[in-house]
N, C-alpha and C positions, 0 to 999 in steps of 0.2 A: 504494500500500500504506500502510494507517495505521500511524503510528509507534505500537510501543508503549510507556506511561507508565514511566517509573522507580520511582514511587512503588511500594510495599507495601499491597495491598491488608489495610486495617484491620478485622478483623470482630467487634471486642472491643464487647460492651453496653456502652450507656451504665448509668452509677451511677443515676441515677434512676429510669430503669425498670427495672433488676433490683431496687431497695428498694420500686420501686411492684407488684411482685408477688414479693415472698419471701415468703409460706403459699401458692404455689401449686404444685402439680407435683410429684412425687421431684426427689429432689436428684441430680445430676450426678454421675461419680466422678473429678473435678478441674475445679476454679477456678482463676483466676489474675487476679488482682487487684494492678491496674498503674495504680502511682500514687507519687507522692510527699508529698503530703499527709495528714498523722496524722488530721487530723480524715473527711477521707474515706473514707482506708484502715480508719478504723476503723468508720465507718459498714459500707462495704464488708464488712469481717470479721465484723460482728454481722447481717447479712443473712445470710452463708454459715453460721454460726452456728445464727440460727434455722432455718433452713430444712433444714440437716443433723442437726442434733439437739435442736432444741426446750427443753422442758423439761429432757432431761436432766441426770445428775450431771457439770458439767464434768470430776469429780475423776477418774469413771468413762467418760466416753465424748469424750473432749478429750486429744491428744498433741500439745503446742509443741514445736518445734527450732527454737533459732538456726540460721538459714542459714552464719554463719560457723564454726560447728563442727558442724553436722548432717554424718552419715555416712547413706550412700544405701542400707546395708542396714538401718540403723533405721531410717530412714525408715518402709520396703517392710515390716519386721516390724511395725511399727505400723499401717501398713495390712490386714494381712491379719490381726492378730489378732483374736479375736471379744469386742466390746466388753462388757461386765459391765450388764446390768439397763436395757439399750439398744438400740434396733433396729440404730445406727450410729458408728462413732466418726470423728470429726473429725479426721484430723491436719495440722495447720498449722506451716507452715515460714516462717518469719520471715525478712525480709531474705534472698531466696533466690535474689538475684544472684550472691553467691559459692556458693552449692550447684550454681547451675548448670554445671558446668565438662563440660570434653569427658568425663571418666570416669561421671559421674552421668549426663546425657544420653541413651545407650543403654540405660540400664536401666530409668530413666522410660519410655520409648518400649516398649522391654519390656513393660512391668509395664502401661502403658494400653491392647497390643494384647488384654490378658484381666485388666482392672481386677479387684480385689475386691468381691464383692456388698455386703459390710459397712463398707468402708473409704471415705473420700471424702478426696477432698488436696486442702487450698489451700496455692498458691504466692502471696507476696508479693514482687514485684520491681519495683523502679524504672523495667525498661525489659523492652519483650521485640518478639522480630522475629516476624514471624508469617510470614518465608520458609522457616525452619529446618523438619527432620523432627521435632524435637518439639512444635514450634508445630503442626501439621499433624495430629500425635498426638492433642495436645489438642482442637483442634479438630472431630474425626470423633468424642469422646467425651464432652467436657465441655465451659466458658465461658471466657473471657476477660471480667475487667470494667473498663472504665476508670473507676479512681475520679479522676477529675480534673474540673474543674470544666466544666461544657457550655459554657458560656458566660459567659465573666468578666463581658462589659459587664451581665451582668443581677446582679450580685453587690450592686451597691447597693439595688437591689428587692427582693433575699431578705433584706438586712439591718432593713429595713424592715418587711418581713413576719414575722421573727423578733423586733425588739422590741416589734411587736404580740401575737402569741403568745405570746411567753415570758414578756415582760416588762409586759403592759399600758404600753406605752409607747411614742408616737408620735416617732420619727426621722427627722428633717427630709432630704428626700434629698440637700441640701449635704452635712450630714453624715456621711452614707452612702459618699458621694462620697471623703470629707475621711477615712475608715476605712479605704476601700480603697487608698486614695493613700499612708497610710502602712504598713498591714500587709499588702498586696499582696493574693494569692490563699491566705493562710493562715488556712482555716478555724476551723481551733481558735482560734487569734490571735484571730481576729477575734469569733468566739461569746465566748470568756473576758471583750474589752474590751468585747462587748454586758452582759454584765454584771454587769461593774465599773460602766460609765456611766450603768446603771440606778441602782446601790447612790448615784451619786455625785451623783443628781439628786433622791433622795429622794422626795419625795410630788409633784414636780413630774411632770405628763404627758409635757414636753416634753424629748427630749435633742435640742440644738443644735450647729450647728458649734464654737459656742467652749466647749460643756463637751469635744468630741472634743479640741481646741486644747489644753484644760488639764488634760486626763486624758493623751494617749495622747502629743500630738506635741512635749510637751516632757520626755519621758523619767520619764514619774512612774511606768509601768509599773517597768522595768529599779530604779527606787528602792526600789520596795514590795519587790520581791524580794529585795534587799539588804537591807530592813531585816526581812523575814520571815529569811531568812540569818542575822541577827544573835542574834534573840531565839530564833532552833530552836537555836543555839551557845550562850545563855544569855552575849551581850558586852551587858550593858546599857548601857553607857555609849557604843558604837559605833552601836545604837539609837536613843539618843537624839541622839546628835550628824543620824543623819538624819532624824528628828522636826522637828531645828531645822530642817533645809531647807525643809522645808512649810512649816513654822509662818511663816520668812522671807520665801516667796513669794507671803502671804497667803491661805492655805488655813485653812477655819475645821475645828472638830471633827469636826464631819460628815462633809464630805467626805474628811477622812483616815480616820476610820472605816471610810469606803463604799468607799476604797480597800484597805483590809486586809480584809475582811467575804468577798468572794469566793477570796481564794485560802484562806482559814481553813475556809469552807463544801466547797472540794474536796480538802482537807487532811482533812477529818472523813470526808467519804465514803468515800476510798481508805482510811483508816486501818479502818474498820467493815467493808468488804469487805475486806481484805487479813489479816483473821484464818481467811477459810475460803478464800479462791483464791488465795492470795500476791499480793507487791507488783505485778509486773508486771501479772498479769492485770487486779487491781484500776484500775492505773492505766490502762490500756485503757479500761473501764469508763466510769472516770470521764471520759475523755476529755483525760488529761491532757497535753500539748504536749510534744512531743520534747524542746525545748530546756526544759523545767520539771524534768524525772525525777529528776535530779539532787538538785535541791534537795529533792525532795518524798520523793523517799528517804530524804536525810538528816533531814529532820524526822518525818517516819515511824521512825525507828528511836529518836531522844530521846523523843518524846512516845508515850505510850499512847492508848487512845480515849478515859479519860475524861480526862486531861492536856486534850487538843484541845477536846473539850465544854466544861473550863473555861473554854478560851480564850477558846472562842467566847462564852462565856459574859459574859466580859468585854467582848467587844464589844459583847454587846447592850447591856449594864449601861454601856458608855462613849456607845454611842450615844444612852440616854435621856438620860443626863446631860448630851451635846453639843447635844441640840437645847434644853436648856433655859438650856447657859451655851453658846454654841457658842464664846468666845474663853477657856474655862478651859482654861490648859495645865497646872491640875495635874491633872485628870482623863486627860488625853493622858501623859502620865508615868505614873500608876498606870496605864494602860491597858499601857505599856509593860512595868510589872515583872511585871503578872499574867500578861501574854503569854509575857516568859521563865520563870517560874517558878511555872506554871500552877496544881499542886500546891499549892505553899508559900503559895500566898496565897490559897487559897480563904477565903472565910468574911471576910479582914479589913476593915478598911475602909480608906477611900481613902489618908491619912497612915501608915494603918500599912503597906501596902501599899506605897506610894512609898517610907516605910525600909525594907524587907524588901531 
């Protein structure tokens, strides 16, 4: 007699082929998208997204619940109500490991033995067993997607093929290598540091192991954000104190530039989206990293949109200037006080700007 296996038979899609045919087919009336990674999960969510409600007005055919305080009749009342100037409304439940508890359970299973026509549910959870009767539920009615990566060892060849596409920029597969070794299997991580080390190479084709070396693996990331930290609080002189750290370990103007230039560019984005979907949604969107939110809130609430424009503004304005003194630190300075005090220094020039 054959033993049989202990394992769980897995019958969750892969991420790839559910995003390599989302326009195709009705939509399902439950997903469940199992995963851990922001960057996938959220790919994951805009596949369910498009394919549940398209163009629609997210205002009008979209209902979020945090899984930690979602209740299971709003939930079901969101589902079954009829969406406004839309064929379907989306309801997505966030983090809905803790929704899933024994009380919710049964009424899930419930409610999928005679889904609603108009309703479609995605569940976001970190883990899910597909021995259980809801798993099973789901199963006979809707998908399961594993947004998790198919295959890490091939992660250094997507990196590769992404700084070709995205970035016109060839990445030597050492340094692919030397990306994944330090950010693991963290997509976002890893798309953000694609590029930063675009920004950090300039007109150069090539990113190499030792711009990864002196961008990523001696903590310049974790710095930038502390000094983005500083100037969204407007501590200029805390700023500048990590200005000097750069400046110390031989960094010219450029490349601190090229390090502040991308989290500025998704600072602008979420800030322009987050006037008609809110923060959260916006930062979705933008694809911003779990561990970032924080800060990006916080700077989202200081700074307005045209605030951010100017900042950015100023970068551009520091980066002409760095490639033509790249060892002027008083340019690196005014770049510092327009950043906090975005507003207040439009229009000045560089000395007036550094007194302001």
């Amino acid at each position: 007699m054959a033993k049989r296996s202990g394992r769980k038979k897995d019958d969750a899609k892969r991420l790839s082929d559910f995003c390599k045919h989302k326009g195709r087919g009705e939509p399902v009336p439950v997903y469940v998208l199992r995963g851990t990674d922001p960057f996938l999960m959220a790919k994951g969510r805009a596949t369910v997204r498009e394919r549940t409600i398209g163009d629609a007005d997210p205002g009008l055919a979209l209902a979020e619940f945090d899984g930690a305080e979602a209740a299971a009749p709003d939930v079901l009342d969101a589902l079954r109500t009829l969406p406004l100037l839309a064929d379907r409304r989306l309801v997505l439940v966030r983090d809905a490991d803790a929704f899933l508890n024994a009380g919710t359970r049964p009424l899930l299973e419930k409610y999928l033995a005679e889904p609603s026509e108009a309703g479609v549910l995605c569940l976001e959870v970190g883990s899910w067993n597909p021995s259980t009767r809801l798993a099973k539920a789901v199963s006979r009615v809707g998908l399961v997607v594993a947004c998790e990566a198919d295959k890490p060892n091939m992660i250094p060849a997507w990196l590769q093929k992404q700084a070709e596409s995205q970035f016109g920029k060839t990445l030597t597969f050492e340094a692919a290598q030397m990306l994944q070794a330090f950010l693991g299997d963290d997509f976002a991580a890893l798309t953000h540091a694609l590029d930063a080390l675009a920004l950090y190479v300039g007109q150069a084709d090539l990113i190499e192991a030792t711009h990864v070396d002196a961008l990523v693996s001696r903590g310049h990331h974790e710095r930038v954000w502390a000094l983005c930290d500083a100037v969204a609080e407007g501590q200029v002189a805390r700023a500048l104190e990590l200005l000097d750290v750069f400046w110390t370990e031989g960094m010219t103007a450029p490349q601190i530039v090229g390090l502040l230039r991308p989290t500025y560019r998704q600072l602008i984005r979420v800030g322009a989206m987050a006037e008609t979907m809110g923060i959260d949604a916006a930062m979705d969107r933008a694809r911003v990293h779990r561990a970032a939110m924080d800060r990006i809130r916080r700077a989202a609430r200081r700074f307005s949109v045209d605030d951010l424009a100017d900042a950015y503004q100023a970068l551009v304005d520091a980066d002409l200037a760095a490639k033509t003194r790249p060892d002027d630190r008083m340019a690196m300075e005014t770049l510092i006080h327009r950043l906090s005090h975005p507003h207040e220094t439009r229009g000045l020039t560089v000395h007036e700007a550094a007194g302001a």
